[in-house]
N, C-alpha and C positions, 0 to 999 in steps of 0.2 A: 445453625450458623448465623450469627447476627456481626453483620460488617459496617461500622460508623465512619463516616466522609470520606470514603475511598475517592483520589482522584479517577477522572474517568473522561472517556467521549462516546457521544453517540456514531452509532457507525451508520446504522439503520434500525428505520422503525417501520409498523406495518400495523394495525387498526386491528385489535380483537373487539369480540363482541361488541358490546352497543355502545360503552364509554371508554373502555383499556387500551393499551395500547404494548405491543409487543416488541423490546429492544437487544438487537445486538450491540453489543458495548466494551471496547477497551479500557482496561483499568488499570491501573499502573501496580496493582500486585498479585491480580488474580490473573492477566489475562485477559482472555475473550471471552465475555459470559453472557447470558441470556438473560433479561430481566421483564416481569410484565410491571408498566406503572397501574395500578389500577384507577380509575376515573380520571383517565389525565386528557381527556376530549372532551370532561366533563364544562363547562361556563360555568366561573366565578366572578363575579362580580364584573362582566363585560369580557373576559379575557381566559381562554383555556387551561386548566387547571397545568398542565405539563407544559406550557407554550416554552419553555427553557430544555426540554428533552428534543435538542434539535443536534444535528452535526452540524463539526466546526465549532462549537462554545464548551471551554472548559469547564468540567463540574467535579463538583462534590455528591457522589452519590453514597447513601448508607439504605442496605437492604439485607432482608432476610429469607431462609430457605435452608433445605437440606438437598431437593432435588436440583434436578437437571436447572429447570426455571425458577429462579428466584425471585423476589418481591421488593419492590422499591419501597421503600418507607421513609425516606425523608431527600430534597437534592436543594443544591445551590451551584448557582454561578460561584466558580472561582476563580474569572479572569476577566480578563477581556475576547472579544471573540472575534473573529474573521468573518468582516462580511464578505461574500466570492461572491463574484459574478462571470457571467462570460464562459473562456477558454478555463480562467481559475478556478470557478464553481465546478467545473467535469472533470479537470484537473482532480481537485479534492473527491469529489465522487469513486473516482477510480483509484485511489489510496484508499478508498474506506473499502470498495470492494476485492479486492488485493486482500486485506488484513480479513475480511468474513471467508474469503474462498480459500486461503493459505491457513488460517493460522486454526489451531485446535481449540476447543472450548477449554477453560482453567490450566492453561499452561503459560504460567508467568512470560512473560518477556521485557522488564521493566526497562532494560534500553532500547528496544522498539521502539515501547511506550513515551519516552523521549524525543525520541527519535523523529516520529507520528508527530507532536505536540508542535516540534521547529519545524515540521511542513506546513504543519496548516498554518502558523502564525508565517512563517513566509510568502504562502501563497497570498494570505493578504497583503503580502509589502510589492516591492519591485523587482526582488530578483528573477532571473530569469528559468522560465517555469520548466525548459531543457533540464536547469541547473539542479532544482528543487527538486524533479520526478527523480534524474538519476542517483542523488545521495540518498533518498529516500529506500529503491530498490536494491541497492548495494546495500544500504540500511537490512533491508528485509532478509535478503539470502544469508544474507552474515547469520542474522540472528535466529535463523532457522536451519543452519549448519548446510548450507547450500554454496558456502564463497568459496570462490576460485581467486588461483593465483595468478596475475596480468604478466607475469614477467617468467610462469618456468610453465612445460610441458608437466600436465599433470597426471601423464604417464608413464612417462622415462624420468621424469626429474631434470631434463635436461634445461638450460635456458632460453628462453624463448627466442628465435633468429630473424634479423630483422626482413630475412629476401624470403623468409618461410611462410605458408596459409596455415590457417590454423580452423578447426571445428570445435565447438562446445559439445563435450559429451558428461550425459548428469552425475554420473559416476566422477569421473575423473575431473573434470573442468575443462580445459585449454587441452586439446591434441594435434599434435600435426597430422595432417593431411600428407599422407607419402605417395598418396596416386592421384590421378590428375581427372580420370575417366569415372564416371560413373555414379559418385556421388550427390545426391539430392539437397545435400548440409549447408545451410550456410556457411562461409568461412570468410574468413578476418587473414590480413595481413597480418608478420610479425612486426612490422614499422607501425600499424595504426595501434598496436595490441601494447606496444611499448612506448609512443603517444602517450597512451589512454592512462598508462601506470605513471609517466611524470607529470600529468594534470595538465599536457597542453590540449589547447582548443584551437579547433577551428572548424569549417562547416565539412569537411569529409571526416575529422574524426568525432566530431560530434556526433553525424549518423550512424558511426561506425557502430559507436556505443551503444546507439538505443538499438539497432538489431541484435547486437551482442547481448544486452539483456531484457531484449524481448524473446530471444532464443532462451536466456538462461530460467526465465519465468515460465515459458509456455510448457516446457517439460513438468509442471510442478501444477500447472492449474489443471491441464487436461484439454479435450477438446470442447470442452462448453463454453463460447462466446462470453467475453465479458460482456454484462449489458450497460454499464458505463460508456462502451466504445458505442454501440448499437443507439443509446440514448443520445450521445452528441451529434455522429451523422444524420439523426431525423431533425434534430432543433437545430443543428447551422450548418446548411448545406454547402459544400463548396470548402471548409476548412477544416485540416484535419485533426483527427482528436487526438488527446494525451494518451489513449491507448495504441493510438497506431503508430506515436513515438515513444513507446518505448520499447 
């Protein structure tokens, strides 16, 4: 298998041996694949042979392999890149680890791959990072056959009612709530759930959402801590992270 300039991003990378370096990487036709660069910690000429194998910068990657791990053999800058800093730099962290923990190795997703590319060049601009993560995750479940319908029960088919509670079940999506005692579920209004489908805002259904699909992700990661969320509460204390709104 020999693949020439696939677009692509780094998601993460991690130091093999003495100069390699080890990369998770979305690519806009294969997927999620695994690449090693080989000498790419190596000093050329003052500057690291891979210093462009970073997340956040759009590339051109062409490698080869038939296994599991394939081989870089040529990359380039194709863009301009986002430099993040702050709130935005964990922000993007936590999109990358979303797409390692979610997505399967060589299973195409090329509107993801899209999808992925208007975040991070967002997150370098000014919209609002609420704005960014939620299209993003609605992004992701969609394209992982995960999306639910905001406007009907999606287990009677009926329409969703605006004086009714409603719980996310992974099966079905959106269900009403017919008893009042004993359940442990988050649930949602049908006024903020029907909100949330005509795209108005404001700060109660704003939160409303990010529980809603922090409920609708946690079923799908499991119970192992993202460590994007764990990384931010040690480096700025006091503010919360983009994991804990969503």
């Amino acid at each position: 298998m020999r693949i020439q300039l696939q677009p692509a991003f780094v998601l993460h990378s991690r130091h093999y041996r003495d100069t390699s370096t080890l990369l998770e990487v979305l690519t806009a036709q294969h997927g999620r694949i695994g690449l090693i660069a080989k000498g790419a910690r190596r000093t050329v000429k003052g500057r690291s042979a891979g210093a462009i194998l970073q997340p956040f910068i759009p590339l051109l990657l062409s490698f080869t392999g038939r296994g599991e791990l394939k081989t870089i053999t040529a990359s380039e800058v194709a863009g301009e890149s986002s430099v993040l800093k702050g709130d935005r730099l964990f922000s993007g962290l936590y999109l990358n680890e979303l797409l390692v923990r979610l997505l399967h190795r060589n299973d195409p997703h090329p509107g993801l791959f899209i999808a992925y590319g208007k975040a991070v060049a967002d997150l370098g601009g000014d919209d609002p990072l609420d704005d960014i993560l939620r299209r993003f995750e609605f992004s992701l479940l969609e394209e992982l056959g995960y999306s639910f319908d905001l406007e009907v029960d999606g287990h009677n088919g009926e329409a969703i009612r605006e004086n009714g509670w409603y719980y996310y079940h992974q099966e079905f999506g959106l269900v009403e709530q017919r008893s009042t005692g004993g359940s442990s579920q988050p649930v949602f209004s049908g006024a903020d759930l029907l909100a949330i489908s005509r795209g108005e805002r404001s700060q109660n259904i704003s939160q409303a959402l990010k529980r809603l699909l922090r409920v609708a992700l946690a079923g799908h990661l499991g119970d192992k801590p993202l460590k994007s969320r764990d990384l931010f509460r040690r480096s700025v204390a006091g503010v919360a992270s983009p994991g804990d709104n969503s």
